[in-house]
C-alpha positions in Angstrom: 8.0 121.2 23.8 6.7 120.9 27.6 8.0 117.5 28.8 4.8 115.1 30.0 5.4 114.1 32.9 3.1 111.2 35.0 2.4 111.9 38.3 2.6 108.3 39.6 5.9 107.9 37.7 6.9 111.4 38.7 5.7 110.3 42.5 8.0 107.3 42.4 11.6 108.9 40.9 10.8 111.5 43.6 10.0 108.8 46.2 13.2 107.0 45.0 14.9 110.4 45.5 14.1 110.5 49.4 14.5 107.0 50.1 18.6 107.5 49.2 19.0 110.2 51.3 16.7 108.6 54.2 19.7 107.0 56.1 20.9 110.2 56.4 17.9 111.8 57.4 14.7 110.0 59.2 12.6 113.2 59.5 13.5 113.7 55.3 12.5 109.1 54.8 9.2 110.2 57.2 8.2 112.7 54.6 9.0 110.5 51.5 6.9 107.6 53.0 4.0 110.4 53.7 4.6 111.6 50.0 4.2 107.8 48.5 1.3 107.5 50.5 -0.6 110.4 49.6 0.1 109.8 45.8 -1.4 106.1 46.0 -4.5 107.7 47.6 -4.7 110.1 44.7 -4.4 107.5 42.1 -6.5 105.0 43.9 -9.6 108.1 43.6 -8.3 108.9 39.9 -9.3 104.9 39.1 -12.0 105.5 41.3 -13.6 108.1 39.3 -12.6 106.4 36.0 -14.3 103.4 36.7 -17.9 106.0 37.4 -17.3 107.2 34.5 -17.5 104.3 32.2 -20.4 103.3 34.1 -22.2 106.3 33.2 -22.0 106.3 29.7 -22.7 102.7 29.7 -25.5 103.6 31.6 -26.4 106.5 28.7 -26.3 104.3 25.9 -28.3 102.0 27.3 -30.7 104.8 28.0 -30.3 105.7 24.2 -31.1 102.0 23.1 -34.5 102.0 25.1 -35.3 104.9 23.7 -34.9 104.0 20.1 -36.7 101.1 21.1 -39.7 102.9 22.6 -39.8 104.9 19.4 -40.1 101.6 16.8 -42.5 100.2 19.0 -44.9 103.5 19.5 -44.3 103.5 15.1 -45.7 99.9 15.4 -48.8 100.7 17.6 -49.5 104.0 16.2 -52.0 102.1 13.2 -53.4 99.8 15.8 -54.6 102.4 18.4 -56.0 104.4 15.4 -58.1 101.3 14.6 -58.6 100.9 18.0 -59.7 104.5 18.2 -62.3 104.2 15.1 -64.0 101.3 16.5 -64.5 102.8 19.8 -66.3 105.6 18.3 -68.8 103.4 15.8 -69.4 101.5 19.5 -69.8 104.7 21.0 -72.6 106.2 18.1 -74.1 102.5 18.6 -74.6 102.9 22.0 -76.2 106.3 21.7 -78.6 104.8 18.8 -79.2 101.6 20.9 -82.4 103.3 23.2 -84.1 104.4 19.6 -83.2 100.4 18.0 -84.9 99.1 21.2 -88.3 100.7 20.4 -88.4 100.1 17.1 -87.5 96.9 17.0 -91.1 95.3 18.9 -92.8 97.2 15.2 -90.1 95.3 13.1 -90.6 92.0 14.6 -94.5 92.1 14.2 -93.8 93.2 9.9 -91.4 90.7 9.6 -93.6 88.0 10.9 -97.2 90.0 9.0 -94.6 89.5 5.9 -93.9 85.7 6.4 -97.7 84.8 7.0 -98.7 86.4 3.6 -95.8 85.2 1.9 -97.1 81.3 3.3 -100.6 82.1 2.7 -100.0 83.0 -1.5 -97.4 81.0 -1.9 -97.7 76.9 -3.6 -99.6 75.1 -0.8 -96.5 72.2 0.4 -96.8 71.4 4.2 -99.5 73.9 4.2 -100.1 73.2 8.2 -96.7 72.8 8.9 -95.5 76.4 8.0 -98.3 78.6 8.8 -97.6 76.4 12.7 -94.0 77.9 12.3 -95.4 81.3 11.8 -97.9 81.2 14.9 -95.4 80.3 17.5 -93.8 83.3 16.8 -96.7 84.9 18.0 -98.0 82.6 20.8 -94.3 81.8 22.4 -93.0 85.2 21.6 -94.0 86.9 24.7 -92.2 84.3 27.1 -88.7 84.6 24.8 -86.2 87.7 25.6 -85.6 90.2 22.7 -82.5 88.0 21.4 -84.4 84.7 21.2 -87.4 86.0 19.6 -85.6 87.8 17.2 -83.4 84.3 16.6 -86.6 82.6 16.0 -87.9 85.0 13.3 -84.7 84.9 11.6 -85.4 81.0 11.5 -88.0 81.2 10.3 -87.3 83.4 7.4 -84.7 81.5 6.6 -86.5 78.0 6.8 -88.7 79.6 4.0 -85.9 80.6 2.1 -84.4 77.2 1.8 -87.3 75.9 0.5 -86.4 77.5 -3.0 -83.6 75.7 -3.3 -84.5 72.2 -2.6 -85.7 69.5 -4.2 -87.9 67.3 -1.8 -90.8 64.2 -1.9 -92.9 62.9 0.6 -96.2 61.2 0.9 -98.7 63.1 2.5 -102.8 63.2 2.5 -104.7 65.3 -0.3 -108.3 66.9 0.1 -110.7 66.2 2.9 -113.5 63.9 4.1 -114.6 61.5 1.4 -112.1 62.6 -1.1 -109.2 62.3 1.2 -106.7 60.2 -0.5 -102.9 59.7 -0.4 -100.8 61.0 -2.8 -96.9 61.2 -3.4 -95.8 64.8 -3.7 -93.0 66.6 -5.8 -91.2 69.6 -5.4 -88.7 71.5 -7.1 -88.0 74.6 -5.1 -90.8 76.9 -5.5 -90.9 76.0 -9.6 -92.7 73.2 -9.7 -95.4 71.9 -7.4 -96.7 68.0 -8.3 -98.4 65.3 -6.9 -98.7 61.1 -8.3 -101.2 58.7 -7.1 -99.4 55.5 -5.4 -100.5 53.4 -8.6 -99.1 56.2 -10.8 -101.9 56.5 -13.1 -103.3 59.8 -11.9 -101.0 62.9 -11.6 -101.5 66.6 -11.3 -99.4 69.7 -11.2 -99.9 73.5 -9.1 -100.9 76.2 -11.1 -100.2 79.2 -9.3 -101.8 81.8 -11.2 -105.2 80.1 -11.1 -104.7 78.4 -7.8 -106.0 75.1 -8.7 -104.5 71.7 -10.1 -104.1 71.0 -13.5 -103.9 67.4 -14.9 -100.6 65.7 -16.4 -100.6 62.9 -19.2 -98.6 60.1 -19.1 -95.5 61.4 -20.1 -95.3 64.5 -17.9 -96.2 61.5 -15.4 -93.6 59.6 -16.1 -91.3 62.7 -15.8 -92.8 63.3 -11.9 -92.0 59.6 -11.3 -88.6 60.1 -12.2 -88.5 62.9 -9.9 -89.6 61.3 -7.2 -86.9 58.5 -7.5 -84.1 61.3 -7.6 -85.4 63.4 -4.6 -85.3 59.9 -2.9 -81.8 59.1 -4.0 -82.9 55.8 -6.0 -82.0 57.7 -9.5 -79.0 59.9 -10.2 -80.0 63.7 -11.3 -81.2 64.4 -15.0 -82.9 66.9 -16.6 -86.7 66.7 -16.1 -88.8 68.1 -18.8 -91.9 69.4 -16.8 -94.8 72.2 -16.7 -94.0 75.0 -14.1 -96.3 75.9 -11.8 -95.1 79.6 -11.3 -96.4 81.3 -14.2 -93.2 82.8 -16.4 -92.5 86.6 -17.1 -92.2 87.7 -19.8 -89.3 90.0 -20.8 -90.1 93.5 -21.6 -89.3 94.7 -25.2 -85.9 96.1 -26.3 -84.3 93.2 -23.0 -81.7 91.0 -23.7 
């Protein structure tokens, strides 16, 4: 087996070497000094290019760490950009049907609000003046309101007319014209029932909507509208009110449930 031998250690046992045999020659201690010399420079470049080299691979696995980072955080974003993707195109077939939706719309508006009027005009006659007032400023304010507010206010107003089917609601109001003008304390419960009491409670009638008149009430179904007038006011807690309807009920075809 080849002996190892280290070339600092070697450098110095040779350097040792000279230095006893310097007295006796100073050209022979000259060359040993050059010799130490020359070996510290090598070793000083053999650290040197050590210390590069750690730096490079430190330098590598970082690389290799922001890489494998790069490639969890591309995993992570790869669903968003696909959503991101999707709803770019929807926008983008919006955008090409928005000239057509423009048109069109102006046509829309003026069903919508042909719709509501007729819907007012054969539906139970509550705040009569009131409604068909809501329906005409669509019309007679309409022009000075951009596309957005108009459209707004239609919506409103379908849905004010909506809501009235679900609400329970009294007020005194005014009942025929000229002589027979009187006032009157009116009932209703959503678009069933339709009523109206006298102020001394002794005359009472309900809305027939199939005949479009008013049909009289006796005293109990009287009593029955006075009681719902106290709960729409909030002077009686809810109960069941046994009343006629005024919508006229369907009924179910043969072989139904």
């Amino acid at each position: 087996m080849r002996p190892f031998r280290h070339p600092c250690l070697w450098g110095a046992v040779l350097g040792l070497g000279l230095v006893a045999s310097a007295s006796a020659d100073p050209a022979l201690y000259q060359e040993s000094r050059e010799a130490q010399r020359s070996q510290a420079e090598l070793q000083v470049r053999i650290d040197a290019a050590d210390d590069e080299t750690r730096a490079m691979l430190e330098e590598l696995r970082e690389l290799e760490r922001a890489e494998r980072r790069l490639k969890r955080e591309n995993a992570e974003l790869a669903p968003r950009n696909e959503r991101l993707a999707e709803t770019l195109d929807r926008r983008e077939a919006a955008l090409d049907t928005l000239a057509e939706t423009r048109e069109a719309l102006p046509v829309l508006e003026e069903r919508l609000i042909e719709r509501l009027e007729q819907w007012v005009d054969g539906d139970m006659p509550f705040l009569r003046e009131e409604r068909l007032a809501r329906v005409a400023s669509l019309r007679s304010q309409g022009e000075a309101l951009s596309g957005a507010e108009r459209w707004q206010r239609i919506v409103s107003a379908w849905r004010a007319e909506l809501d009235y089917g679900r609400e329970v609601d009294a007020w005194r109001g005014y009942l025929g014209e000229g002589d027979s003008r009187r006032e009157v304390d009116y009932l209703r419960l959503g678009r069933v029932g339709f009523y109206y009491l006298t102020p001394d409670g002794r005359a009472g009638r309900v809305w027939q909507a199939d005949s479009g008149s008013w049909a009289p009430l006796n005293e109990a179904q009287r009593r029955e509208v006075r009681n719902g007038l106290r709960i729409a006011r909030d002077r009686r807690a809810p109960e069941l009110l046994t009343l006629p309807v005024s919508q006229p009920l369907e009924r179910a075809p043969e072989g139904d449930a």
